[in-house]
C-alpha positions in Angstrom: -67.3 55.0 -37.6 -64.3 53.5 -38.9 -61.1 52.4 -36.2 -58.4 54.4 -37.7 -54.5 53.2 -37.4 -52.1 56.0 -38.3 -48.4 55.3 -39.5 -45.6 57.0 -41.1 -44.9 53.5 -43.1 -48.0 51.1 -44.5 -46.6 47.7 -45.3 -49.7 45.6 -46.7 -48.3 41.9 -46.6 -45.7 39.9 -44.3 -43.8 37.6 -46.6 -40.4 37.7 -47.0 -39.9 40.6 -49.1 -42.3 42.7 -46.6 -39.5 41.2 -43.6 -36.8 42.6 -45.6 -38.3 46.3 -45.9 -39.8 46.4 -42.6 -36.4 45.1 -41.0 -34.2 48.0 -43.2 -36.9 50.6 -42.4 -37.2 49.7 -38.7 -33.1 49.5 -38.6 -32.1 53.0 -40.0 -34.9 55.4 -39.8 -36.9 57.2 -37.6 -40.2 55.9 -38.7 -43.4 53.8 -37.3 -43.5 51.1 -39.1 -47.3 49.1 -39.4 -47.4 45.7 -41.3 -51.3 44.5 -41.9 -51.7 41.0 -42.4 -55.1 39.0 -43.8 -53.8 35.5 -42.2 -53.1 34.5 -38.2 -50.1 34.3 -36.8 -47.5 30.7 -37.5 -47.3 28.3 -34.5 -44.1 29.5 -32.3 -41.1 27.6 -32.7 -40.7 26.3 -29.3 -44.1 24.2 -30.6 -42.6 23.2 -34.0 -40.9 20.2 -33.0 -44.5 19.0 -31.8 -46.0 20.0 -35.4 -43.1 17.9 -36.9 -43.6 14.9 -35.7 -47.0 14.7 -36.2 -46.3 15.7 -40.1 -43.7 12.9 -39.9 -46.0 10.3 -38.2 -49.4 11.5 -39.9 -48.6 13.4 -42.3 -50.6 16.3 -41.2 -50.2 20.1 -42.3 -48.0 21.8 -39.7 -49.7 25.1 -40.7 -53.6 24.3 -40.7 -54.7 27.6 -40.4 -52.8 29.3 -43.3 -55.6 30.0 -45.8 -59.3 32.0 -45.5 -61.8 30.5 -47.0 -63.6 31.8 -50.0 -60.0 34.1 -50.8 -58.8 32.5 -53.7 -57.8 32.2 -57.2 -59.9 31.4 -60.3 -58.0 28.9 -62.3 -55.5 27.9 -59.8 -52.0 28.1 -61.3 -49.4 25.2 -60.8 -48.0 25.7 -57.0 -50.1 28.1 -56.2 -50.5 28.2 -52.4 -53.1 30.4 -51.0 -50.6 31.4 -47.5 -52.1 33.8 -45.5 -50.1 33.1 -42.8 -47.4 35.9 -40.9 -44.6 34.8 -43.1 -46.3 33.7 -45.6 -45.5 31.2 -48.4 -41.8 31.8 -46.7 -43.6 29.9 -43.6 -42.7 26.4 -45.9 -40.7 27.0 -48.5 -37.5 25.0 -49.2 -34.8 27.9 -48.4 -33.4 27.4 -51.6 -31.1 30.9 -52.5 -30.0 31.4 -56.1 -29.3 34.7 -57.1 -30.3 35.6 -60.9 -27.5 36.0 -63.5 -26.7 38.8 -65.2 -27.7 38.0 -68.0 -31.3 37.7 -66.9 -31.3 41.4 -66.8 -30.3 42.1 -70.3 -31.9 39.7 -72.6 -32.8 41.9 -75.1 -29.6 43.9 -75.5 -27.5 40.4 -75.3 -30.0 38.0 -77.3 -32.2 40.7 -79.0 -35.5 39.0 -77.5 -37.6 39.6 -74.1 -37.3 42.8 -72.2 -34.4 44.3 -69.9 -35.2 45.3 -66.7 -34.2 48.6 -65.7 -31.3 47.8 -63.7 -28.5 45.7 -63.8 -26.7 42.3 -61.8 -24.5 44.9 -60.2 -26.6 47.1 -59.7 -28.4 44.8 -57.3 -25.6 43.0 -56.2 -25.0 44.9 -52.9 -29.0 44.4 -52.0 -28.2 40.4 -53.0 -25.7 40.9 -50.6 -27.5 42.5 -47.5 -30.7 40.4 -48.2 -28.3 36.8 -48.0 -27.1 38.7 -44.6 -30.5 39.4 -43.4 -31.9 36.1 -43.6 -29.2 34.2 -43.0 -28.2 32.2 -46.5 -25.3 29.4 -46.5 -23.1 28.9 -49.1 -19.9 28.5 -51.7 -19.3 30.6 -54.2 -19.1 28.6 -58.1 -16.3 30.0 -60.8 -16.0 34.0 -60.7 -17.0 33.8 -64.3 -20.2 31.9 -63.7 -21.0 33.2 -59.8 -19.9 36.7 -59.8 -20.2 38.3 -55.7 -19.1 41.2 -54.4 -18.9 39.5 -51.0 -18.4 36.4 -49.1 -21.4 34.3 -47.9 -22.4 35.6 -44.6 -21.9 31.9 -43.5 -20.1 28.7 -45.2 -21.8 25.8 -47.1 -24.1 23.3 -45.6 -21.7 20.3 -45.8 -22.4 17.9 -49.0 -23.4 14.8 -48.1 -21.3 11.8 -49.0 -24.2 11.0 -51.9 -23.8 13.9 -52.9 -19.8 14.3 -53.3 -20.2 11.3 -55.5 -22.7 12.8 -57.5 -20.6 16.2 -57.6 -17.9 13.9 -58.9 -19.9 12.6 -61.6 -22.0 15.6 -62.8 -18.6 17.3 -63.3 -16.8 14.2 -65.1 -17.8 16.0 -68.7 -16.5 19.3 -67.5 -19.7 21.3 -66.1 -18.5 22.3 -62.5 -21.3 21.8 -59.8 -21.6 23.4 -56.4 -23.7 23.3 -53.2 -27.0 24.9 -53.8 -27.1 28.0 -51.5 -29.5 28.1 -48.9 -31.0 30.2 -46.4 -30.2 27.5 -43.6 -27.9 28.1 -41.0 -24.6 26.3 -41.1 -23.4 27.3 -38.0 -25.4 29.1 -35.5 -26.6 32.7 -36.8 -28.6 35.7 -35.2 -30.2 33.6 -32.4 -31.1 30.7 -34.1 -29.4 27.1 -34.4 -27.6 25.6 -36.5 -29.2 22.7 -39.2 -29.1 19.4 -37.6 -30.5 17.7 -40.7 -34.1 17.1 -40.1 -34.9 17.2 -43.7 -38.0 18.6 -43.8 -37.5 21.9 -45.0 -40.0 22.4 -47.3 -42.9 21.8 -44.7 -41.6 22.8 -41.4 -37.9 23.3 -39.7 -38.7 22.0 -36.4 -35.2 24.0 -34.8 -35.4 27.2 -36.5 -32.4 26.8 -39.0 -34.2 27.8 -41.8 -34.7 31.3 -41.8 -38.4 32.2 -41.9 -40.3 35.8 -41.8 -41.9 35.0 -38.5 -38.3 35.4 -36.9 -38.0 39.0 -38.2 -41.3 39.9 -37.2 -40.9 38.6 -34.0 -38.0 40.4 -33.4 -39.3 43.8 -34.7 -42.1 43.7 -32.4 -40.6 42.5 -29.4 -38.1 45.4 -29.6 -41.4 48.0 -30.4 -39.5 48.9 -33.5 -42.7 47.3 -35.7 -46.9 47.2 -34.9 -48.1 43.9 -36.6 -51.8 43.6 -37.2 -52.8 40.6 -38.2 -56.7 38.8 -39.4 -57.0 42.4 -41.2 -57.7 42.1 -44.7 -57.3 45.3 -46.9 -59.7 45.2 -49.4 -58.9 48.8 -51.1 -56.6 51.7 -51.0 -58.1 55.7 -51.5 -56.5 58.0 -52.7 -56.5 61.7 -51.2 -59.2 64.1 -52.3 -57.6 66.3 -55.7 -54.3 64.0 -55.2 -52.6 61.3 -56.7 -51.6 60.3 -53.0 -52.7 57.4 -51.4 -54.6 58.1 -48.3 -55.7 55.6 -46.8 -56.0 51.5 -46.7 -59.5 50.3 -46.3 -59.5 47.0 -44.3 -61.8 44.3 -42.6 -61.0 43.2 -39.3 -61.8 39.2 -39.2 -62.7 39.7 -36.0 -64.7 42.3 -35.7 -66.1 42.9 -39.5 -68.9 45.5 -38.8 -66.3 48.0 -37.8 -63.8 49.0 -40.5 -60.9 49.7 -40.3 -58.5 52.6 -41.9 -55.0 52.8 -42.1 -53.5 56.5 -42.4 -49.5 56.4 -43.7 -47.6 58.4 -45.8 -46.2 55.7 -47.6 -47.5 52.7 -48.8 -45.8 49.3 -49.7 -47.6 46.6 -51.7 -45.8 43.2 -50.3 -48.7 40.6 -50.8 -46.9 38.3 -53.9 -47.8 38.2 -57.6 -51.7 37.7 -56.8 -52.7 40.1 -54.1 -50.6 42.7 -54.9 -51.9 43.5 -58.6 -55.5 43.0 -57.4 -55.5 44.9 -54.6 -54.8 48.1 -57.1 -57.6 46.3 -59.4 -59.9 46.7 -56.7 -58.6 50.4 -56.0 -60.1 51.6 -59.0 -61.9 55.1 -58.8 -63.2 57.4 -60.7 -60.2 59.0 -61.6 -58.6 55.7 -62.5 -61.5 53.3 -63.1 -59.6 50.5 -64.4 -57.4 50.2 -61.2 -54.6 52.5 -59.4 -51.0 52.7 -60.7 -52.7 51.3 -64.1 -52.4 54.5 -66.6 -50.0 51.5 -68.6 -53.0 48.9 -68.4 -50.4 46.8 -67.3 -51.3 46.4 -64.1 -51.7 42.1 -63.9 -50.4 41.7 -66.9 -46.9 40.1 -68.1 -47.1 37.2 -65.3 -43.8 35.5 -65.6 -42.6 32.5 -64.8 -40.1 29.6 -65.9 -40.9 25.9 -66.8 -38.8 22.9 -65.8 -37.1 19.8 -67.2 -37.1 16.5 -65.1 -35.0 13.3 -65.6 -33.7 10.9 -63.8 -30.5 8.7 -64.5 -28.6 5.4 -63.3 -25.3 6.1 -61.9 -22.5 3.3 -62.2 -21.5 3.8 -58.2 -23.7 2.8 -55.3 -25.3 5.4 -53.3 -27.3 5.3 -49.8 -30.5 6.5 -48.7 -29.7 9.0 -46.0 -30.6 12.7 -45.0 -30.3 16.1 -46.5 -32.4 15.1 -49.3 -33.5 18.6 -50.2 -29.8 19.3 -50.7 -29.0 19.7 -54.5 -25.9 20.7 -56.6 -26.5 23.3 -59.0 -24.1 24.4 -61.6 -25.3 28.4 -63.6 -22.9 27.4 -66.4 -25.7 27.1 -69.0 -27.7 30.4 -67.7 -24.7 32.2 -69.4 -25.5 31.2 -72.6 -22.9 32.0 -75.8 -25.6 30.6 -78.7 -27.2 33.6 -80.2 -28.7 31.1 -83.2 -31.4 30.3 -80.5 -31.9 31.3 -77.1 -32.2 29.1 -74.5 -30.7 29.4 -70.6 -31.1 27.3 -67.6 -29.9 26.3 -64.7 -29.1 22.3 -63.7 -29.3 20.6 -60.6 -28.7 17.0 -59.0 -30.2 15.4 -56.1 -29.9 11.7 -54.8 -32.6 9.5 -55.7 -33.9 6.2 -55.1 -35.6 6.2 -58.4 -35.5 2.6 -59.4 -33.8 1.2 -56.5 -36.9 0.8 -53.8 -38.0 -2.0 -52.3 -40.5 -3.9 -54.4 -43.1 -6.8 -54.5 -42.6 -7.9 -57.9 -39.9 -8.2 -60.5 -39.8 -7.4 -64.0 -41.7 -11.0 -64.8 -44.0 -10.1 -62.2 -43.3 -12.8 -60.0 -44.3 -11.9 -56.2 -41.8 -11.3 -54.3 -41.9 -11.9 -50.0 -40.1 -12.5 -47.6 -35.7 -13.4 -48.3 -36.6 -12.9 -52.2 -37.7 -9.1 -51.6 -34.4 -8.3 -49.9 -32.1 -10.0 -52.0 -34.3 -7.9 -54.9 -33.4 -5.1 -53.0 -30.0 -5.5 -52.5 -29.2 -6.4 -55.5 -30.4 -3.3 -57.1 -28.9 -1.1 -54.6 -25.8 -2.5 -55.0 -25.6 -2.6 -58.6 -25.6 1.0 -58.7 -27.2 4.7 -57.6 -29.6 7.0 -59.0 -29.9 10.6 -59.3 -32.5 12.7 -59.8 -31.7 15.7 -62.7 -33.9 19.0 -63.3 -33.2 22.2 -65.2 -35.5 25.3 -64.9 -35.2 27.2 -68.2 -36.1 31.4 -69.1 -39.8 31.5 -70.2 -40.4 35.4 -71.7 -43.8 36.0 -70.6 -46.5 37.6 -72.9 -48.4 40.4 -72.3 -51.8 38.6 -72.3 -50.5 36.2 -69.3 -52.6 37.8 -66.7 -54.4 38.4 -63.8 -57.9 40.2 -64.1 -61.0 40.4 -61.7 -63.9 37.4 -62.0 -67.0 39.6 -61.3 -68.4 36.2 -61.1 -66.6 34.5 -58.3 -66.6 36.6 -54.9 -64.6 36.4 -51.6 -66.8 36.3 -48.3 -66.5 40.3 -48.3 -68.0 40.9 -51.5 -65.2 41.8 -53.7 -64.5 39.9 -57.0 -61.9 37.6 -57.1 -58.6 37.3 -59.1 -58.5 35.3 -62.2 -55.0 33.9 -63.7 -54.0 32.5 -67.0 -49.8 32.2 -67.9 -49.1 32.4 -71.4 -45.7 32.6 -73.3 -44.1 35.4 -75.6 -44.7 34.1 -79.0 -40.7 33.7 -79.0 -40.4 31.3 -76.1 -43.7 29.3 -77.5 -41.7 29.0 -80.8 -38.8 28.1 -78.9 -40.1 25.6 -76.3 -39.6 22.2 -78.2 -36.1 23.3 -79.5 -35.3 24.2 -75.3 -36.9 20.8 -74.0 -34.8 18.6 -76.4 -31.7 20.7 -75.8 -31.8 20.5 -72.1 -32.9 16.2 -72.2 -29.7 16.1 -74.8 -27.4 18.0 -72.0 -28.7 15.5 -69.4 -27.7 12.6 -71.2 -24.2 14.3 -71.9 -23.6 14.6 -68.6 -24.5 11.4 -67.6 -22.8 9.3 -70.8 -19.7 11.4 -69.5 -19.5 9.7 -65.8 -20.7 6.2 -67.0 -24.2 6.7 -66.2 -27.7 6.3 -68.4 -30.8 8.9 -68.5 -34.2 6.7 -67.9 -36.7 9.2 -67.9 -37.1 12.7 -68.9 -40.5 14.3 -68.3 -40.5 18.0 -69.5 -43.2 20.3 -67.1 -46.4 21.7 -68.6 -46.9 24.7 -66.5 -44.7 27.7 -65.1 -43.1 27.9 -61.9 -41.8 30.3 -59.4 -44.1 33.2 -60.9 -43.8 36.9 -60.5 -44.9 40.1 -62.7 -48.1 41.6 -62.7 -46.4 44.9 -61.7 -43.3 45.2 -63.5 -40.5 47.5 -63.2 -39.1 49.9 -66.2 -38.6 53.4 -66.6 -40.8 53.9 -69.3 -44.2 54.9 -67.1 -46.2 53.6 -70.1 -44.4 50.5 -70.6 -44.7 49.7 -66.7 -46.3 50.2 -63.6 -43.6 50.8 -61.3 -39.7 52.2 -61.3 -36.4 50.6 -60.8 -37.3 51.0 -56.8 -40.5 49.9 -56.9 -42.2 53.2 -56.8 -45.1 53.2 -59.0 -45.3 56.0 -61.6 -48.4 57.4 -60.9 -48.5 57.6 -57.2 -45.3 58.9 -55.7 -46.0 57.4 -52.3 -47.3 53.9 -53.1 -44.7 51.1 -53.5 -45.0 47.8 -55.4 -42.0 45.4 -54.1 -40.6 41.4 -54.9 -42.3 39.2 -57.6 -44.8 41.1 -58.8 -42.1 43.8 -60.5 -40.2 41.1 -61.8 -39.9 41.9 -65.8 -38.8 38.2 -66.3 -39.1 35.4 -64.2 -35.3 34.1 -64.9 -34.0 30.6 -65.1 -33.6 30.3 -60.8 -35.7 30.3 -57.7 -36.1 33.9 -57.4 -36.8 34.5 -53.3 -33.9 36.0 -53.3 -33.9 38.3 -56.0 -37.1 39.6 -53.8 -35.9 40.6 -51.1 -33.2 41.8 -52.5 -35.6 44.5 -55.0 -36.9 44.8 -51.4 -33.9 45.9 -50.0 -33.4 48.3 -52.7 -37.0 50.2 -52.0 -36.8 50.0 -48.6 -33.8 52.5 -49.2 -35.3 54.7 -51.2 -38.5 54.9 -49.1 -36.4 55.6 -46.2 -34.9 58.6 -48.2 -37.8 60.5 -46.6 -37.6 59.9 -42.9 -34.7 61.0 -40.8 -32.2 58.7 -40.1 -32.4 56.2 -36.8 -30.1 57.7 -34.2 -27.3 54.7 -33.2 
């Protein structure tokens, strides 16, 4: 006999969208709340400073149990990170905060290519707004006409280093205004947590809790019984009820004790586990009544997998700079993801970091004598002094095609039997056409910017795959032109939600963590519609 869980509210995932919907839901409505999680739980913070310096010293993974084995993906995609963790890939990301411009939701009425999405910048705007608020995001505002908010920052900018005022100097010497990056790090201290101290290693671990991560949420929600989190509980299917389009039931394995299954009665659903899970869980749903997957009447489920490729460069600057902290701080300037050319479409963003690119110690010189001893560090110095470097990158819109997709490998199975996903990324025929035209473009606007503040481009390398993906679920209002609505519902199953990258119609020209949680946001709102609200 199966162990059976029952729930108003299913949430099958804990990343940082699933935070953002379990924390709305638990907030304003009278509803149970159940999040179901395949990994363990993350290391608790008062242990992190431990994990830290060992990843400092060593080198060593601060989350070493954040994967199952034999859960995978056939052909591995560029940054793919198999996180099955509480918090997942938000357990070590870099906290970076963009929000998406409006133009990314109208391509094809502003440029006549791509797809819209069903809803609009401000439209979404108050979610961006409640999701910065949430987790906690630090930042400064660029030009109205370029950074258009509704609101404030919920806290001010992480300070710019002094590399990087002389860098925001220089970017902006040929009129292209820069700005701190915004990021979900406190500045000062915020909902419980400290403030940043600088430890710069965001991207693997924040040893003081600065960074906002999901763990914090869930944490929270349990302690205060507003949330049930089970976690090593892998659902493998979800059934629909007998002579209904309703989902029923989740169908999981408990890790630790397999032989017993177990079954998760809600009535609703939400699909939180990223770009990969979520589409094949609803492959693996398939029934009779919908044999090639649920919320798949489209056959789009999986398909349009979107993403956006980067350009990277790197350029002497005629000003010396010195190696110090913060280096995961960039400037960013959106002037370029508003494009005016309709001739050809291209849109990016542009970033600057420090960099010691060319400027590190060395044991030869260009004649390859050896160098040891007083001759290394007057090589050293010399370089340093004779100027800085800084490290350049745009990330540029890459429409996705319909064949760039995730399917099922009946070939290659997980340790519970069931087959595992396969993905490929392909472009729209448009952006393939388009791709050496956009590469050349953005390499010509680096060495603008840099000719303008005296400085020299020594490298440009563009990327060969696509990052920061999403889709596989995406949104419209066209039921057979997508496999969800503008809130995340899908059309076919009125109580079975699809939320953050995997609805994503275009993948943009920005990190888009944000833009997740605040789509999250957004359903969460419209799922609560049908509970009573939470009494104050």
């Amino acid at each position: 006999m199966p162990r059976v869980i029952e729930t108003d509210i299913c949430i099958i995932g804990s990343g940082i969208t699933a935070a953002m919907v379990a924390e709305k839901l638990a907030d304003e409505r009278s509803a149970s709340v159940t999040v179901l999680e395949a990994g363990d739980r993350p290391i608790p913070l008062r242990e992190r400073a431990h994990w830290w310096q060992r990843y400092v010293r060593y080198g060593e993974s601060p989350w070493p149990d954040d994967h199952l084995d034999g859960q995978d993906v056939i052909g591995r995609p560029h940054g793919y990170s198999p996180s099955f963790i509480v918090g997942g890939l938000a357990m070590h990301w870099g906290a970076v905060t963009p929000r998406f411009s409006p133009e990314d939701f109208r391509v094809r009425s502003l440029y006549g290519i791509g797809d819209d999405w069903p809803l609009s910048y401000e439209e979404l705007d108050p979610a961006y707004q409640e999701a910065e608020e949430r987790m906690g995001v630090a930042g400064e505002p660029g030009p109205t006409d370029l950074d258009p908010r509704g609101a404030p920052y919920p806290m001010p900018p992480l300070p710019l280093t002094y590399n990087l005022v002389r860098l925001k100097e220089w970017g902006e010497s040929g009129g292209t205004p820069f700005w701190a990056m915004p990021s979900a790090k406190n500045s000062i201290a915020y909902r419980g947590r400290a403030a940043c101290c600088r430890n710069d290693t965001c991207w693997p671990i924040c040893p003081v809790g600065a960074k906002y991560s999901p763990d914090f949420t869930f944490e929270a929600l349990e302690e205060t019984g507003r949330a049930r989190l089970y976690t090593r509980t892998l659902v493998r299917r979800l059934v629909l009820s007998d002579g209904s389009d309703r989902v029923e039931r989740a169908e999981a394995v408990d890790r630790d004790d397999p032989e017993e299954p177990v079954h998760v009665h809600a009535a609703t659903f939400v699909l939180a586990a990223g770009y990969v899970w979520s589409p094949h869980l609803l492959l693996l749903s398939a029934d009779s009544r919908f044999p090639d997957g649920l919320a798949n009447s489209s056959g789009l489920v999986g398909k349009y997998l979107a993403g956006h490729r980067a350009v990277s460069g790197f350029a002497h600057v005629p000003f010396q700079l010195y190696a110090g902290m913060a280096n995961q701080h960039s400037l960013v300037s959106q002037r370029f993801m508003r494009s005016t050319e309709t001739s050809r479409y291209l849109r990016h963003d542009f970033r600057i970091w420090e960099s010691a690119v060319g400027r590190e110690p060395r044991l030869r010189d260009e004649d390859g004598r050896l160098l040891l001893g007083d001759d290394l560090l007057e090589d050293w110095r010399a370089r340093a002094l004779g100027g800085g470097s800084a490290r350049l990158r745009a990330y540029y819109d890459v429409l996705p095609a319909r064949e760039s997709e995730l399917t099922l490998d009946p070939a290659a199975r997980n340790p519970w039997g069931d087959p595992l996903p396969s993905v490929r990324f392909r472009d729209d025929a448009d952006s393939t056409a388009l791709r050496p035209y956009s590469e050349e473009a953005i390499g010509e606007r680096f060495r603008s910017v840099a000719r303008a503040g005296g400085g020299e481009v020594v490298s440009i390398r563009p990327g060969s795959s696509q990052e920061h993906p999403g889709g596989g679920c995406r949104m419209g209002d066209d039921p057979s032109l997508s496999v969800v609505d503008r809130f995340g519902r899908t059309h076919d199953h009125e109580n079975l939600f699809v939320v953050g990258a995997p609805t994503f119609v275009t993948a943009g020209c920005t990190n888009g963590t944000l833009t997740m949680g605040a789509l999250g946001i957004r359903a969460a709102a419209e799922i609560g519609q049908a509970f009573p609200a939470r009494a104050p």
